[in-house]
C-alpha positions as CSV (number, residue, x, y, z in Angstrom):
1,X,-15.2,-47.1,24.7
2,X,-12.7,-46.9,27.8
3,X,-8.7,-46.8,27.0
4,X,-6.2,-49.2,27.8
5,X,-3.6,-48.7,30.2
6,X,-1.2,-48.7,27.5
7,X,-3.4,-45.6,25.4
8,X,-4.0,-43.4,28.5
9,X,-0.2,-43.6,29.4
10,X,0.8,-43.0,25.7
11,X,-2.1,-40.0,25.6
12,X,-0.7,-38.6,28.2
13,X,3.1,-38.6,27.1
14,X,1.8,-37.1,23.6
15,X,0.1,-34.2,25.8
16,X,3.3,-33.3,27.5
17,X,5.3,-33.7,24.2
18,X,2.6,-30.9,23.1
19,X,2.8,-28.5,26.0
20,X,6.5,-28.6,25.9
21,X,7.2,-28.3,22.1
22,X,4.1,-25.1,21.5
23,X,2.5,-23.9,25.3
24,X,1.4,-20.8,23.5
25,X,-1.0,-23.0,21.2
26,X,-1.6,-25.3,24.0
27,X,-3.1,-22.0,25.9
28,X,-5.4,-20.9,23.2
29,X,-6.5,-24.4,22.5
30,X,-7.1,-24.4,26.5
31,X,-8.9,-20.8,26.4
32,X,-6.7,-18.7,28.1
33,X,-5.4,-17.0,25.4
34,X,-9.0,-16.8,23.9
35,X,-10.4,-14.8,26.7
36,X,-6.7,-12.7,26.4
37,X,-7.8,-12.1,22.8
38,X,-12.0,-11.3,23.4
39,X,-11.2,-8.6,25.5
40,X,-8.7,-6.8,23.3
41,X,-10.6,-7.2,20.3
42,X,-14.2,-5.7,22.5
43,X,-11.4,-2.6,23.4
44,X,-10.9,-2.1,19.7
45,X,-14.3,-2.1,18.7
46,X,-15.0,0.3,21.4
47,X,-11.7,2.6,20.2
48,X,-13.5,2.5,17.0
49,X,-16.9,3.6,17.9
50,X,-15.6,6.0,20.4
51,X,-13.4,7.7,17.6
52,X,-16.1,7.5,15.0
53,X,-18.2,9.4,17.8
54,X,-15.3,12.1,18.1
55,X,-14.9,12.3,14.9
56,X,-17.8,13.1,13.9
57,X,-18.2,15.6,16.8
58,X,-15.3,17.3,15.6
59,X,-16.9,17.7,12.4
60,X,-20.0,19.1,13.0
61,X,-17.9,21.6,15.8
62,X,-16.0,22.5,12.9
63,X,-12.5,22.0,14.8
64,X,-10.1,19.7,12.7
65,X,-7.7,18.7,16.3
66,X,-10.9,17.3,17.3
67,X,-12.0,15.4,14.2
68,X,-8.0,14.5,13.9
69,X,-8.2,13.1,17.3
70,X,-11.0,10.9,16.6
71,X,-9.7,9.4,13.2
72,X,-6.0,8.6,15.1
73,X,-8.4,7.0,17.9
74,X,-11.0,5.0,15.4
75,X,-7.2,3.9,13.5
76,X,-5.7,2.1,17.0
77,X,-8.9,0.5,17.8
78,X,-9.2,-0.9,14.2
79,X,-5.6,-2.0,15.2
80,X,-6.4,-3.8,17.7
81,X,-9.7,-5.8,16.1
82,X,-7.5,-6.8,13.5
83,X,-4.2,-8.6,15.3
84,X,-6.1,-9.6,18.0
85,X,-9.1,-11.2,15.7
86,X,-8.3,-14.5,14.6
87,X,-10.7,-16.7,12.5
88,X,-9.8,-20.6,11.9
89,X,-6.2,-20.2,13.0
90,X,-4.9,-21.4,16.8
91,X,-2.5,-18.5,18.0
92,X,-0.1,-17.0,16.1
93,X,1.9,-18.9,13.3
94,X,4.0,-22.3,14.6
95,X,7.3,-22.5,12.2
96,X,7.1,-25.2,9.7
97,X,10.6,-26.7,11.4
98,X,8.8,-27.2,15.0
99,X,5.5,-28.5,13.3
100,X,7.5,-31.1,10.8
101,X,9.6,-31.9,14.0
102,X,6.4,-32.8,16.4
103,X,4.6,-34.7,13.1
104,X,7.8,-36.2,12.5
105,X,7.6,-37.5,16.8
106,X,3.7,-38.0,16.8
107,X,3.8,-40.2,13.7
108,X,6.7,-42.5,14.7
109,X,5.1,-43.1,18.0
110,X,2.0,-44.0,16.2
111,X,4.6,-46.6,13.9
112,X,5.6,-47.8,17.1
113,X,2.5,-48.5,18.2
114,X,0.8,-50.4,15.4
115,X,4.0,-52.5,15.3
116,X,4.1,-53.8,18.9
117,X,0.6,-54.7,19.1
């Protein structure tokens, strides 16, 4: 089912409201961020199993710098799986004021709407 004139054009002012009110969500929506994410997330699995690896070398050496080493690099690359690693959630948190603010926009336009027709 094709859109009217009238939808496209007010589709595409609700697209620019969105980009200007939250481009960070509008860039993990998009992917960018997403790729931006994947990348640090595969670096912190890797810090992990790389320090489980020295750790564990550094253990069966018998030198505790080593094994120290290993746990301190294991620790950052668990850092980084966990803030990076995002599961049903766009981006970081929005604040409730700029979220009730764009509802507040994208449900008067729809008023609007409904009444002129």
């Amino acid at each position: 089912m094709a859109l009217s004139d009238h939808e496209r054009k007010l589709l595409a002012e609700m697209e620019a409201a969105f980009e200007q009110e939250d481009p960070r969500l509008v860039s993990t929506l998009t992917g960018s961020a997403r790729t931006k994410q994947g990348s640090l997330v595969f670096y912190g699995i890797f810090g992990v199993l790389a320090g489980m690896g020295i750790l564990f070398g550094g253990l069966i050496a018998k030198l505790i710098v080593v094994g120290l080493l290993g746990f301190v690099i294991a620790l950052v690359g668990a850092f980084f799986i966990f803030t990076n690693f995002s599961i049903g959630r766009a981006g970081k948190r929005m604040p409730k004021a700029k979220k009730a603010k764009w509802s507040d926009r994208l449900e008067g336009r729809w008023d609007r709407r409904n009444y002129d027709n």
